[in-house]
C-alpha positions as CSV (number, residue, x, y, z in Angstrom):
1,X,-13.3,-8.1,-65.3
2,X,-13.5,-7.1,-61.7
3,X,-10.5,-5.0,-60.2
4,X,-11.2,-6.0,-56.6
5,X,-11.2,-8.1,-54.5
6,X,-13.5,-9.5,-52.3
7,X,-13.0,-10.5,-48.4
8,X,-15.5,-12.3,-46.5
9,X,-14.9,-11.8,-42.9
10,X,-16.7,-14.3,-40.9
11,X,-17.4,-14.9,-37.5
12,X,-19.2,-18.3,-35.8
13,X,-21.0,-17.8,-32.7
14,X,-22.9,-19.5,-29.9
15,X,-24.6,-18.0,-26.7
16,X,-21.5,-15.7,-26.0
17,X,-23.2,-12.0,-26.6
18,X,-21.1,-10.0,-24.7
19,X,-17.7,-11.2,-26.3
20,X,-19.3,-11.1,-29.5
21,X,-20.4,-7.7,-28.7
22,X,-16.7,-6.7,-28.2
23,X,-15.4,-8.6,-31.1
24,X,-18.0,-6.9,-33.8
25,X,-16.9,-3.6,-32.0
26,X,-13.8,-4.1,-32.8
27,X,-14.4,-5.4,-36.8
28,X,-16.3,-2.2,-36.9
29,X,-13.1,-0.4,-36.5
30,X,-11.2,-2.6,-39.3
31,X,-8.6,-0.9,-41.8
32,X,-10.3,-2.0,-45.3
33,X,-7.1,-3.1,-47.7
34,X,-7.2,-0.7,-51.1
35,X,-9.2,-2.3,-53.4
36,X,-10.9,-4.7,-51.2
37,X,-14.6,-4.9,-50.6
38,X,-15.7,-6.3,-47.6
39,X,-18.5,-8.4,-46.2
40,X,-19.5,-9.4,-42.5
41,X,-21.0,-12.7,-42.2
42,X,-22.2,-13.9,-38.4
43,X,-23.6,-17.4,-37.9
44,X,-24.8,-17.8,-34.9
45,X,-25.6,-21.8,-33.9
46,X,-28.4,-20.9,-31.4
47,X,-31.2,-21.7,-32.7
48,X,-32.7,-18.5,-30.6
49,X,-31.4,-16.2,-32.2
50,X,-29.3,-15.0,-29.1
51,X,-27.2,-13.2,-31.3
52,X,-29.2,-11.5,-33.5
53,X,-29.7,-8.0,-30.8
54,X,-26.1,-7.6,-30.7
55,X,-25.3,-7.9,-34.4
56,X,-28.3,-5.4,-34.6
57,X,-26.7,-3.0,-32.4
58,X,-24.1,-2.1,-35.4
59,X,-23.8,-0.2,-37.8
60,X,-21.1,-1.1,-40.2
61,X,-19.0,0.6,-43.1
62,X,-19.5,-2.4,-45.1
63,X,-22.1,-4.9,-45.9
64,X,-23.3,-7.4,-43.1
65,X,-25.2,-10.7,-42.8
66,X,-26.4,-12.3,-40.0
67,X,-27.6,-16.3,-40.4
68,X,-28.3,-18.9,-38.4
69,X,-27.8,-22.4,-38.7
70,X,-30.0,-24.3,-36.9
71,X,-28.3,-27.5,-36.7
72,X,-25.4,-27.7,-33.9
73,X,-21.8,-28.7,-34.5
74,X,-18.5,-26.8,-35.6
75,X,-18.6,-28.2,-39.0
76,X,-21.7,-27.2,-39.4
77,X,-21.7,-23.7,-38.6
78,X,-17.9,-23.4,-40.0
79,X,-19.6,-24.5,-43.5
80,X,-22.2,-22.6,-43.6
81,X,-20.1,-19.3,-43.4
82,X,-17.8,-21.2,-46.3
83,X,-21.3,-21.4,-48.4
84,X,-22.6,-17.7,-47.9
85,X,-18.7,-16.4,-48.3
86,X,-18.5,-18.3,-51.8
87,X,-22.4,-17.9,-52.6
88,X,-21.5,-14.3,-52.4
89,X,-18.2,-14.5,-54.8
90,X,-15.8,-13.6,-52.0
91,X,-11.9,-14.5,-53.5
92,X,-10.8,-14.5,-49.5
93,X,-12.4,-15.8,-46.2
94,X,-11.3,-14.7,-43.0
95,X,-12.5,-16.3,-39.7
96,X,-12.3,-14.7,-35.9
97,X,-13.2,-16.4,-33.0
98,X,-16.7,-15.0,-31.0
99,X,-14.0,-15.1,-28.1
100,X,-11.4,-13.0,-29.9
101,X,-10.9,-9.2,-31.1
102,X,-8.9,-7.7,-33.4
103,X,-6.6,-5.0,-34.1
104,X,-8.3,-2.3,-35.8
105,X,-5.1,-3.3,-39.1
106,X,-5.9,-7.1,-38.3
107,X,-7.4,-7.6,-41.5
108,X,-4.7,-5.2,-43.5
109,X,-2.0,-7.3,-42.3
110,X,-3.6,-10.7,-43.3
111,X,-4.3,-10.1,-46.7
112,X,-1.3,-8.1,-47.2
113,X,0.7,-10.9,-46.0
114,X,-1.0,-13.2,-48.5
115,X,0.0,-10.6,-51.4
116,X,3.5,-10.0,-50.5
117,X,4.5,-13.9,-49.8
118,X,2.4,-15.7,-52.4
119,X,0.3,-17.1,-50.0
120,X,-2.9,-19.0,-49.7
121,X,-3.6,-19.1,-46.1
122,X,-2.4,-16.5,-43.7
123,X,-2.1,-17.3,-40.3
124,X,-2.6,-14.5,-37.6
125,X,-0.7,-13.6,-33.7
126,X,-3.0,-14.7,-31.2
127,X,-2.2,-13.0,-27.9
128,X,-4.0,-14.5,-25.2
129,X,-5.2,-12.5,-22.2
130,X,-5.1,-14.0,-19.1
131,X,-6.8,-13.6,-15.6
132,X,-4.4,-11.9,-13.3
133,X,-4.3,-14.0,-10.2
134,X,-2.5,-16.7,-12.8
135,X,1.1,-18.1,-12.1
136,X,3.6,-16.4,-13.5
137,X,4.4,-20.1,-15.4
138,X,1.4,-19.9,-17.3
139,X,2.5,-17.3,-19.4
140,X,5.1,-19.2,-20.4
141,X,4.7,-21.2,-24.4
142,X,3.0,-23.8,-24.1
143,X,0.1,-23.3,-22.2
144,X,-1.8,-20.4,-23.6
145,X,0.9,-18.4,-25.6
146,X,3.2,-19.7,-28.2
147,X,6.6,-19.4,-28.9
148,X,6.2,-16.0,-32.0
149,X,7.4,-17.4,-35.6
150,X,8.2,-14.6,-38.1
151,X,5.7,-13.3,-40.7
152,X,6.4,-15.2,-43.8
153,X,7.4,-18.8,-41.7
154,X,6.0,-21.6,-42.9
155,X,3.2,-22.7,-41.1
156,X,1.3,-26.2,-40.5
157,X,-1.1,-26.3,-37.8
158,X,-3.8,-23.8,-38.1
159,X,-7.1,-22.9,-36.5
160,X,-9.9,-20.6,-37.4
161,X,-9.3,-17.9,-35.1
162,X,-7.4,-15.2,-36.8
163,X,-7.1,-16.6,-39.9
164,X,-7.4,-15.5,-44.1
165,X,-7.2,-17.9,-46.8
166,X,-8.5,-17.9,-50.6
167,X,-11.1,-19.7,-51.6
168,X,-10.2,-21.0,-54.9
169,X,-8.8,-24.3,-53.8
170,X,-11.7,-24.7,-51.5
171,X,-14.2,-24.8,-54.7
172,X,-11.9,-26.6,-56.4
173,X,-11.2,-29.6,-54.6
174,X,-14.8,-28.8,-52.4
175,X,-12.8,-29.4,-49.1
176,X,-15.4,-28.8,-46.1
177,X,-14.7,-29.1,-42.4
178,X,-15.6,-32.6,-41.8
179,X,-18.3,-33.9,-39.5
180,X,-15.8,-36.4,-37.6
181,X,-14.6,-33.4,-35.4
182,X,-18.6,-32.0,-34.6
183,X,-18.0,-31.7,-30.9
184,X,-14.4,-32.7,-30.2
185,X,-13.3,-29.4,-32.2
186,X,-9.9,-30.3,-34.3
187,X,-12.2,-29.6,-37.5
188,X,-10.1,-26.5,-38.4
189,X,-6.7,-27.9,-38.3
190,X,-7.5,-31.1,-40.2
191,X,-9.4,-28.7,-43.0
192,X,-6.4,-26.6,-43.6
193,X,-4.0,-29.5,-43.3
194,X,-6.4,-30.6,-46.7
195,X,-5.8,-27.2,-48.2
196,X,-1.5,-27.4,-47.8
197,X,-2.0,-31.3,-48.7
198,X,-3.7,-29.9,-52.1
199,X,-0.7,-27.5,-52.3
200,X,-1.9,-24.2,-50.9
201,X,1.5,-21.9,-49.4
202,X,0.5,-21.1,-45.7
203,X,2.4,-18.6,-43.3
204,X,2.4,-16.6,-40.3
205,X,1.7,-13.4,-40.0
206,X,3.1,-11.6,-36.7
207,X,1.6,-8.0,-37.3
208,X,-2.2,-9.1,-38.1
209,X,-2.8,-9.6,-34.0
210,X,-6.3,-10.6,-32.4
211,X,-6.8,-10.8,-28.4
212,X,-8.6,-13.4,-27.1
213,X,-9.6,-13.0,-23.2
214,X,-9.2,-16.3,-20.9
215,X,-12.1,-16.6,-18.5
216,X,-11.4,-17.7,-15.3
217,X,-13.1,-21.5,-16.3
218,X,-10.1,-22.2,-18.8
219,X,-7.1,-20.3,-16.9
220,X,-6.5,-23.4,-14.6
221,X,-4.7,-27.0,-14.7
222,X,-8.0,-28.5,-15.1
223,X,-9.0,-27.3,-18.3
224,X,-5.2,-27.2,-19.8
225,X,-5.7,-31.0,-19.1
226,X,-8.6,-31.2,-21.4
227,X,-7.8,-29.2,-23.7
228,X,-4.1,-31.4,-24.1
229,X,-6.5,-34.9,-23.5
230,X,-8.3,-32.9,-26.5
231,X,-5.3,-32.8,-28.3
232,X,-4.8,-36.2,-28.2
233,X,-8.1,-37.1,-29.7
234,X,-7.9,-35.5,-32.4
235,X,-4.7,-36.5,-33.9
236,X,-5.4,-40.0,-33.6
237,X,-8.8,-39.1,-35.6
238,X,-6.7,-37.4,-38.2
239,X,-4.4,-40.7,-38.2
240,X,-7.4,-42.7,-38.8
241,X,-8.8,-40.6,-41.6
242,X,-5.6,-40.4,-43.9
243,X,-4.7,-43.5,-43.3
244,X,-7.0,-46.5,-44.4
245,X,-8.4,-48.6,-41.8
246,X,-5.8,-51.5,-42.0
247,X,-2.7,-49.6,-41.6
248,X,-4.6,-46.6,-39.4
249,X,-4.8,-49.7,-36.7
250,X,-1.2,-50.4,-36.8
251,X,-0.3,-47.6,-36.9
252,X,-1.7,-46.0,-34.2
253,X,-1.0,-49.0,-32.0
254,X,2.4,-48.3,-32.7
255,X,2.0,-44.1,-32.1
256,X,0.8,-44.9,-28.8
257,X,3.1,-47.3,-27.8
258,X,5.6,-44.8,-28.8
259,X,4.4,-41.7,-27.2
260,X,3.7,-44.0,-23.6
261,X,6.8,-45.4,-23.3
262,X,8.6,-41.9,-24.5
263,X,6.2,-40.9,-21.3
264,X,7.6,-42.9,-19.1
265,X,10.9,-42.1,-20.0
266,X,11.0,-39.1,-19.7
267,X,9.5,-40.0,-15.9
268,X,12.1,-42.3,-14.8
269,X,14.5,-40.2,-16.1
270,X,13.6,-35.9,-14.5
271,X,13.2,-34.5,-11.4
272,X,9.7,-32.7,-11.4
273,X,10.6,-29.7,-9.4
274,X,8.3,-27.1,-9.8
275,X,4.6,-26.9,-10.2
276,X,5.3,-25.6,-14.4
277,X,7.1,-29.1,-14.9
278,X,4.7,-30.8,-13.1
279,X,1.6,-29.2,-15.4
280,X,3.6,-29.8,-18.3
281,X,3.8,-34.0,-17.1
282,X,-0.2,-33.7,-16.4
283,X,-0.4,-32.3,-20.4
284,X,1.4,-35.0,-21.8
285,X,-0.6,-37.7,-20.0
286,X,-3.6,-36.3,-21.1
287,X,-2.5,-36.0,-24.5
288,X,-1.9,-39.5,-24.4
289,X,-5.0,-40.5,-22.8
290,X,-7.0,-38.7,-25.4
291,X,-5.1,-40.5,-28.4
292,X,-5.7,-43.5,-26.6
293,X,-9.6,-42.5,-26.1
294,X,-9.8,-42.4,-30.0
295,X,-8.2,-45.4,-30.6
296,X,-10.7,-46.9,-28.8
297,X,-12.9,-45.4,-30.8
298,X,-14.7,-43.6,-28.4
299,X,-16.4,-39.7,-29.0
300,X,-15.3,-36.6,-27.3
301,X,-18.0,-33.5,-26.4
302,X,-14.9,-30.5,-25.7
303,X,-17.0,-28.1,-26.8
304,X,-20.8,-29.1,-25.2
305,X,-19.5,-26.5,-21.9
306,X,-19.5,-22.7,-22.9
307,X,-16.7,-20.6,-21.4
308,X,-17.0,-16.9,-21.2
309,X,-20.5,-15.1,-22.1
């Protein structure tokens, strides 16, 4: 019987080898928890390897994999770090964005978070770092940042950037990201909204912090738009996956109806006077928009443009 335990540390990448650089520079600094062995997977989605000379340029403490997966999407690659993470008898996955890095305790915190409350996924502090020529506004929750929840809150939307979560109830109930999210992105939250569904405890963990640098492309109305229309999308796809296809159409007739006419409400109703309220209207009509987009049962490409190298 094996004392340890074992923590997969996983990173998904794509033609960005000068943040991934940073970000494997800073995993190369990582506190390892007492008693925990370590692994470093990479999966880089190019099928050119283009990631392959920076994750040569290191020299870890602890054993590291690089793999490609040749076939493009975010399930994809998200599940084939899930399958080399359990092929290699890891009892904990945790994922980092290629556009994020991590304090040199990020991964101490996590798992001892996950000890101390019980818990099955552990969600990390994302602190975003923005360009700065941005309006003080934009700073603000909301846009980039979010409002800070203590370590041990609850938690119910997550991603897969600064994240740790076992992976006994994945095997068990062989939850995988799911190919209705390839390119729209939204695969994360709906695959650890399966994991709480299934009963797995997740929380927040304030102290396990990873930076994540905004490049000029997404620090901008524009792409805040997209990323709410985004949004949108996807949580009418989740609707119409939960729910079967008879009530998913009345249903989501009736979500939209609600959140337009709460829209134009709120219109008729306020005073836009400043350029934050007025970004905040543009995000809720794109949200909107987007959920409408998926009703119609249209696709969505947000991640087809690459921001940041």
């Amino acid at each position: 019987m094996k004392s340890n335990v074992d923590i997969a540390v996983c990173v998904c990448t794509y033609r960005r080898p000068k943040m991934l650089e940073q970000l494997l520079l800073s995993i190369s600094s990582l506190t390892i928890p007492q008693n925990a062995n370590v692994t470093l997977i990479v999966i880089d989605n190019d099928v050119i390897r283009s990631a392959e000379p920076v994750f040569e340029m290191f020299s870890f403490k602890f054993p590291a994999h690089y793999h490609v997966e040749s076939s493009s999407g975010l399930d994809l690659v998200r599940n084939r770090a899930l399958e080399e993470a359990i092929e290699l008898g890891s009892n904990y996955l945790a994922f980092m964005d290629d556009d994020e890095t991590v304090h040199s305790e990020w991964l101490l915190e996590l798992y001892n978070a996950a000890v101390r409350f019980e818990a099955d996924i552990v969600a990390g502090n994302v602190s975003y770092l923005l360009p700065k020529n941005v309006p003080k506004w934009m700073h603000r929750p909301g846009f980039f940042n979010k409002s800070p929840l203590k370590t041990g809150e609850r938690k119910d939307v997550i991603g897969a950037g600064n994240v740790c979560f076992k992976l006994d109830h994945v095997v068990k109930f062989n939850i995988r990201f799911r190919s209705d999210f390839r390119h729209s992105g939204g695969e994360d939250t709906f695959f650890f909204q399966e994991l709480i569904r299934k009963g797995c405890k997740a929380i927040h963990c304030h102290e396990a912090i990873s930076y994540e640098s905004v490049p000029e492309s997404k620090a901008n109305v524009d792409w805040l738009a997209k990323r709410s229309f985004m949004y949108g999308f996807v949580k009418a796809r989740r609707y119409q996956i939960v729910l079967n296809s008879v009530h998913s159409k009345v249903y989501l007739t009736y979500k939209y109806l609600d959140l337009y006419l709460r829209f134009q409400l709120e219109k008729l109703f306020s005073t836009v006077t400043s350029r934050e309220a007025e970004v905040r209207v543009i995000q809720k009509r794109s949200r909107i928009n987007g959920f409408m987009h998926a009703l119609k049962g249209k696709e969505l490409r947000s991640y087809d443009e690459i921001h940041g190298n």
